[in-house]
C-alpha positions in Angstrom: 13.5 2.1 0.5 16.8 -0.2 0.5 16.1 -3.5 1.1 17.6 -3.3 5.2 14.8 -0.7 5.6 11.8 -3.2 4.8 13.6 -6.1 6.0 13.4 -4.2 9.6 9.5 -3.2 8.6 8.4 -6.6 8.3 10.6 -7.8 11.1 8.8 -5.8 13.0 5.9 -6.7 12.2 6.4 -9.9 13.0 7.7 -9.3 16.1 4.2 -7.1 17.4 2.5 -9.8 16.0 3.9 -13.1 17.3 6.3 -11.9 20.0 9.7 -12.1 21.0 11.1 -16.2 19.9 12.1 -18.7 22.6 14.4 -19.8 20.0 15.3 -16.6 18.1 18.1 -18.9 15.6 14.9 -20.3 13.7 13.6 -16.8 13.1 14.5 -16.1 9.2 13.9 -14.2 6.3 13.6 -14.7 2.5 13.8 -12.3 -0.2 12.4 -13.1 -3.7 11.9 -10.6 -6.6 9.9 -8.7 -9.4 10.7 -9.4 -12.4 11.0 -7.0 -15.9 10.9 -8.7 -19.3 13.1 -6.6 -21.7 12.2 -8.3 -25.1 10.1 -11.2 -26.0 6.6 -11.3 -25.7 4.0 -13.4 -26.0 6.9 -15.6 -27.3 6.5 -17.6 -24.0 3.3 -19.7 -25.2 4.6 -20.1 -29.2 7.6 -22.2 -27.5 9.8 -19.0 -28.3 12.9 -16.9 -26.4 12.3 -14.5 -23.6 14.1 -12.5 -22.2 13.5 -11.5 -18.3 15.7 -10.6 -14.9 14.7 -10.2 -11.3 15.1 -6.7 -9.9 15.6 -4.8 -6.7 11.7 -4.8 -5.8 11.0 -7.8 -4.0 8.8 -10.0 -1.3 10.2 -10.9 1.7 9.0 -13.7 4.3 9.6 -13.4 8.3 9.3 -16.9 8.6 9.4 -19.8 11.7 8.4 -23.1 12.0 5.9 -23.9 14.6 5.4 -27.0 17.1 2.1 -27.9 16.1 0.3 -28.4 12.8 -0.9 -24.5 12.9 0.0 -22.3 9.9 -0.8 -18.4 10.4 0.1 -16.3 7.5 0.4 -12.5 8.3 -0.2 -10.6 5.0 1.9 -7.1 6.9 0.6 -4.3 4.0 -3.2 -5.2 4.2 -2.7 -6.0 8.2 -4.5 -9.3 8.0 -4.3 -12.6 9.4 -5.0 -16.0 7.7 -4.7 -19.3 10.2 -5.5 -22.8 9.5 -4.5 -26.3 9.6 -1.1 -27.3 7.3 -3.4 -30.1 6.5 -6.6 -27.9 5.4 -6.0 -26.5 2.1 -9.6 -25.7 1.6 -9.9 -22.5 -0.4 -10.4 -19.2 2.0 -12.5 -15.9 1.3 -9.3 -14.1 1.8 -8.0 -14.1 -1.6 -4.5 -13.3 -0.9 -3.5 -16.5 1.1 -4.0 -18.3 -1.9 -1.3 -18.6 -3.3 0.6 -19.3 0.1 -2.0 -22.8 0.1 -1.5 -23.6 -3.6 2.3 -24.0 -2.1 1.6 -26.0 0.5 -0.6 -28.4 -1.9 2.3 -28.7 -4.5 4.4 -29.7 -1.1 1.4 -32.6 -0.4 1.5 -33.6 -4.5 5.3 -34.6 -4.2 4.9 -36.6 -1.3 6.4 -34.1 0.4 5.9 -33.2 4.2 6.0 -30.1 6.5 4.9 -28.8 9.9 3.0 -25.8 11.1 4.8 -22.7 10.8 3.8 -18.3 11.2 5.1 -15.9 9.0 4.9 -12.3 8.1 5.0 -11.3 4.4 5.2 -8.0 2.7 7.5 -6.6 0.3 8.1 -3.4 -2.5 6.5 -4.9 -5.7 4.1 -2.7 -6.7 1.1 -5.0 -7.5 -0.8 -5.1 -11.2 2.5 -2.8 -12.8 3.2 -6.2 -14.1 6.3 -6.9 -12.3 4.9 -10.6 -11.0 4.5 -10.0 -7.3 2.5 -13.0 -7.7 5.2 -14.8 -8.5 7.9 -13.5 -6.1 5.2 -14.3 -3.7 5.2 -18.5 -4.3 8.8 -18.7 -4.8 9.8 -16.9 -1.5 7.7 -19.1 0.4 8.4 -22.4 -1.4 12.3 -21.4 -1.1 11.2 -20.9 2.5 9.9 -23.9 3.4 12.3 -25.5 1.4 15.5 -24.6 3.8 13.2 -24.8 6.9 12.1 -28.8 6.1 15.2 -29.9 4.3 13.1 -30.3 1.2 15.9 -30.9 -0.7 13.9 -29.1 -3.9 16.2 -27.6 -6.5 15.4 -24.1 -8.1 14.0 -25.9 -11.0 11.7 -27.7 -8.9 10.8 -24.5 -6.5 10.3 -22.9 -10.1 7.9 -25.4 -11.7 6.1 -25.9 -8.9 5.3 -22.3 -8.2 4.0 -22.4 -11.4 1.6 -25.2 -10.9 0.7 -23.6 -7.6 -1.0 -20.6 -9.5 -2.1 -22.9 -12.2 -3.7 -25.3 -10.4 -4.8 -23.3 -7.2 -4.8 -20.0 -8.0 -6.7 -21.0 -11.4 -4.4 -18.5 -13.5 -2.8 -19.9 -16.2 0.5 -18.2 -16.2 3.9 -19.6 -18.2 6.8 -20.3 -16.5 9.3 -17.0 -17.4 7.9 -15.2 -13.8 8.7 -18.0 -11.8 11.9 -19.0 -13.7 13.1 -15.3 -13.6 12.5 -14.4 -9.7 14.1 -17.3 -8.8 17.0 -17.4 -11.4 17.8 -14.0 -11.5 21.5 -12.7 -11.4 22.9 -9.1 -10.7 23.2 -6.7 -13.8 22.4 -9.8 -16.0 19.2 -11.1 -18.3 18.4 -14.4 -19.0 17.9 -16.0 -21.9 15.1 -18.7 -21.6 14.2 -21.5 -24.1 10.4 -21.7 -23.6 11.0 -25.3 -25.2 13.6 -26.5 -23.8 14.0 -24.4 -20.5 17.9 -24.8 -21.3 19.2 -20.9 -20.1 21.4 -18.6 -20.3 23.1 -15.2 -18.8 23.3 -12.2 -20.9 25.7 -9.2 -19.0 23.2 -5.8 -19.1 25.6 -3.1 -17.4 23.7 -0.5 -15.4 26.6 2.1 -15.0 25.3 4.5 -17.3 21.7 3.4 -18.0 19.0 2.8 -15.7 15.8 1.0 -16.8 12.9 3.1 -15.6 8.9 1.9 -15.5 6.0 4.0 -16.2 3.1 2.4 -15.0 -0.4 3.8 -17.2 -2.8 2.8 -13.7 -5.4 1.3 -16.3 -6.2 -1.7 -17.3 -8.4 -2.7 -19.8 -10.7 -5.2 -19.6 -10.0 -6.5 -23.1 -6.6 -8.3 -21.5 -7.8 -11.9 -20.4 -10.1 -12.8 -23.4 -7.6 -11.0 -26.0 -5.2 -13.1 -24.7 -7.2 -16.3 -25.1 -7.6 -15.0 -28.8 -4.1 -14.4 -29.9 -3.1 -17.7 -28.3 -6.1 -19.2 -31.0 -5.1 -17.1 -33.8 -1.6 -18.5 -33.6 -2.8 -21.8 -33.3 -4.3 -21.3 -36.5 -1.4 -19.7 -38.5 0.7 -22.8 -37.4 -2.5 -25.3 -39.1 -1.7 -23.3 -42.3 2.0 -23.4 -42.2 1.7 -27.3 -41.2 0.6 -28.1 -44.3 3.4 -26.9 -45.9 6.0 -27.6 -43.6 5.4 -30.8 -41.6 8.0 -30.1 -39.2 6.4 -26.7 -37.2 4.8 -27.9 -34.7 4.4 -24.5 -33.0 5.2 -20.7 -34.2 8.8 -21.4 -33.0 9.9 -23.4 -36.0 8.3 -21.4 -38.2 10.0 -18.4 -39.9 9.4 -14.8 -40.8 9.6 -16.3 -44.5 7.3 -18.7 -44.1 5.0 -16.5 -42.5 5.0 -14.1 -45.8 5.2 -16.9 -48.4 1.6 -18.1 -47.2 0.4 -14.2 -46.1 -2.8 -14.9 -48.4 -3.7 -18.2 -46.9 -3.2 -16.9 -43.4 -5.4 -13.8 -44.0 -5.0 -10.3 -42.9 -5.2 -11.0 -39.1 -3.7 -14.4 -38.7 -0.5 -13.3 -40.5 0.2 -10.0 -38.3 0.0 -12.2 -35.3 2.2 -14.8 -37.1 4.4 -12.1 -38.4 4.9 -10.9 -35.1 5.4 -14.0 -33.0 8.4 -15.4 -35.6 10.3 -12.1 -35.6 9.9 -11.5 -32.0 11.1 -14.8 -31.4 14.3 -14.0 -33.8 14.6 -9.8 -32.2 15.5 -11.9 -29.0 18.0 -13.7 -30.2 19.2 -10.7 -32.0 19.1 -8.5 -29.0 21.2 -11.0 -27.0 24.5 -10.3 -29.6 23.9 -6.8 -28.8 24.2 -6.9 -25.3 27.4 -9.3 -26.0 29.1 -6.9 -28.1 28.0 -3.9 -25.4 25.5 -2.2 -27.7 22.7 -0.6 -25.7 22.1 2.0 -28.7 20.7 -1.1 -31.3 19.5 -2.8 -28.0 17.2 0.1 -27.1 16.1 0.3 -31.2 15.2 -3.3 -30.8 12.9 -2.5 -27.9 11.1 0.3 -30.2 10.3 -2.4 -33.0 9.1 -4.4 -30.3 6.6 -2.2 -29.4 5.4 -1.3 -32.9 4.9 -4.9 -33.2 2.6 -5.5 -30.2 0.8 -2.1 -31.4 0.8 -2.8 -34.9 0.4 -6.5 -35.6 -0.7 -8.5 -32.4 -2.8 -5.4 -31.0 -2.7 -5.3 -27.4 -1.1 -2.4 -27.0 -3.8 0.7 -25.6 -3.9 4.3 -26.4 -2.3 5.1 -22.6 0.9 2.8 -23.4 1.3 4.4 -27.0 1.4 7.9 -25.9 4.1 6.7 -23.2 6.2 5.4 -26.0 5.5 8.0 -28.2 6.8 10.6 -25.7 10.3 9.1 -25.7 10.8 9.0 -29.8 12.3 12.5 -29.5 14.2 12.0 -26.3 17.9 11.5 -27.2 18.1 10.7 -23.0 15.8 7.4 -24.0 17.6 4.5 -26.1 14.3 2.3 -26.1 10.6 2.0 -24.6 7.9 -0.4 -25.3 4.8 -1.6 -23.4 6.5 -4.8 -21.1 3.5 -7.6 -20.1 0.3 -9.1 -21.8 -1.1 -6.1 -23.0 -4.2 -3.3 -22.8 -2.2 -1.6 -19.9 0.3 -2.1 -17.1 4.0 -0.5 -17.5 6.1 0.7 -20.7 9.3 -0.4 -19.6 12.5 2.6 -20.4 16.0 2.2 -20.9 17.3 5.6 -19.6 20.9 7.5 -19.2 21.2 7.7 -15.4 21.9 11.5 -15.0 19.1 11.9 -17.2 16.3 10.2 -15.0 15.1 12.6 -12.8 14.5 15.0 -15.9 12.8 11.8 -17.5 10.0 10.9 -14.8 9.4 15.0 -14.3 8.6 15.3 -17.8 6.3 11.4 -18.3 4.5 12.0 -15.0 3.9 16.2 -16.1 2.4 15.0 -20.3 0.1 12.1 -18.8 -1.4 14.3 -16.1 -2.2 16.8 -18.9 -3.2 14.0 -21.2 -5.2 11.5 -19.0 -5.4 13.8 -15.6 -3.6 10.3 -13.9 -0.8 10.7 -11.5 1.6 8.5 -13.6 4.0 6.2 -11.0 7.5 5.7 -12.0 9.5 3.1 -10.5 13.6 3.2 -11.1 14.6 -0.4 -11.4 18.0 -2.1 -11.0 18.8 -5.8 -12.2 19.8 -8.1 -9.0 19.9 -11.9 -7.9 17.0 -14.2 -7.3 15.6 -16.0 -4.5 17.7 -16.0 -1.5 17.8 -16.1 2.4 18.9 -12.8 3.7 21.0 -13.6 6.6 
């Protein structure tokens, strides 16, 4: 579905549910999207590179402001209704409105002040692929409420503050690369973020010939939260060790693949895969961006293969259901690179795929996981496109 087709869904929407405007000028809409990560993860918490854009699945917001305090939120794909105060940010049952209230709060924490206001929300990302609906979902609405208040918030601000929204609110402790990516994002272009310094920077990805495709596995393990707590501990360890040695790494960003190896004894067996992995990830990204500068998808895609024998290998949070994806590509010559893209123990492998060869592609994924798993595997074709915007 183009994005005119749900952008006339929702509108419609709203319309059956709040009626035709007296003022039909303050009627708007917003569009923020999904995001991929092509290389760099788990880089995001060591202080390292990423390596994200926004594409062409995305959340859109009918949105109006009201003349009373009254905000209703109409979630349009479950066909529920949320209403309450602007100035009641208690926590409701409904789980979905809150990350529409952890907005609202972070308005409140910066002084900031808005009225009442009824929306209709709904959109194309497809929710636990991994794609950060979540995310699309806070900064539509703050970008919203942003134009209709005369805010006066930059992106930066609509991106940090979406972030605290689902820190603080929510109660997920997410980095900032989702936020920073559906917001920043720019057509056929990655961006390069400094999870140190958040200093950025646009990388040209062509889509003529390629097309970058998403298998999503439909599992996920329930290994992914504490793992995650783990590897964040084991690399707080391995930088303990190296700190003794080199008083300047003050996280797994300073530290080197050479370091890493000089002290592999020290760090034992487990603490130095992670370590291993974390310093050359961090250095693949940097790596991959001269590739895409010179125009070299072929060592791009390779890149994306060593990034997944990494995260299989040494920081283990790969599964047995994103493997076999990758591992059905290897002999593809239609396939220049596939890894698993997210946290880990399920989700989406992420493809970088010759356009007239797609079609062939998904026919042949979705046909080896039925006979592997007996799951209907969804594809999703995605294209690279700007950030958060109002759709006039």
């Amino acid at each position: 579905m183009r994005d005119s087709e749900i952008v006339n869904k929702i509108k419609e929407k709203y319309f059956q549910k709040f009626g035709q405007s007296s003022k039909p000028e303050q009627v708007r809409v917003f569009r923020s999207p999904g995001r991929i990560n092509l290389i760099g993860e788990h880089t995001d918490y060591n202080n390292g590179f990423v390596l994200p854009a926004s594409v062409d699945k995305a959340v859109y917001f009918v949105i109006e402001p009201r003349e009373d305090d009254q905000v209703i939120l109409h979630a349009a794909d479950l066909d529920e209704t949320y209403s309450f105060s602007v100035e009641d940010l208690s926590k409701p049952a409904q789980s979905w409105a809150h990350y529409q209230l952890g907005i609202i709060e972070q308005i409140y924490k910066k002084g900031l002040k808005i009225g009442g206001f009824q929306t209709t929300f709904g959109g194309d990302v497809p929710v636990g692929a991994g794609l950060s609906s979540s995310a699309a979902l806070e900064c539509c609405l703050l970008f919203a409420l942003n134009e209709l208040y005369g805010l006066n918030l930059d992106r930066f601000s609509i991106v940090k503050m979406s972030q605290k929204a689902e820190n603080e609110y929510v109660g997920v402790q997410c980095g900032i690369m989702d936020q920073f990516a559906s917001a920043f994002g720019k057509e056929e272009s990655v961006i390069r973020l400094d999870c140190r310094s958040l200093e950025y920077e646009y990388f040209p990805f062509p889509m003529q010939d390629y097309l970058l495709v998403l298998c999503d596995t439909s599992v996920k393990h329930s290994l992914a939260s504490s793992e995650y707590n783990t590897r964040r501990l084991e690399c707080e360890k391995g930088i303990t060790i190296l700190q003794k040695y080199y008083p300047e790494v003050q996280s797994l960003r300073d530290a080197t693949p050479e370091m890493v190896e000089t002290h592999k004894d020290e760090l034992g067996d487990i603490v130095y895969r992670r370590c291993k992995f974390i310093t050359e990830e961090i250095q693949r990204v940097q790596d991959a961006c001269d590739l895409l500068v010179e125009g070299n998808l072929v060592d791009f895609g390779k890149k994306m293969y060593a990034t997944h024998q990494g995260l299989q290998h040494e920081y283990e949070v790969s599964c047995p259901e994103l493997d076999f994806l990758v591992d059905q590509t290897l002999s593809d010559p239609n396939v220049l690179g596939a890894r698993m893209m997210g946290g880990g123990f399920g989700g989406c492998t992420i493809n970088l795929v010759k356009k007239e060869a797609v079609d062939a592609f998904e026919q042949k994924m979705k046909a080896a996981y039925q006979e592997q798993y007996q799951i209907d595997l969804p594809c999703y074709k995605v294209k690279i496109t700007a950030g958060t915007g109002e759709i006039i």
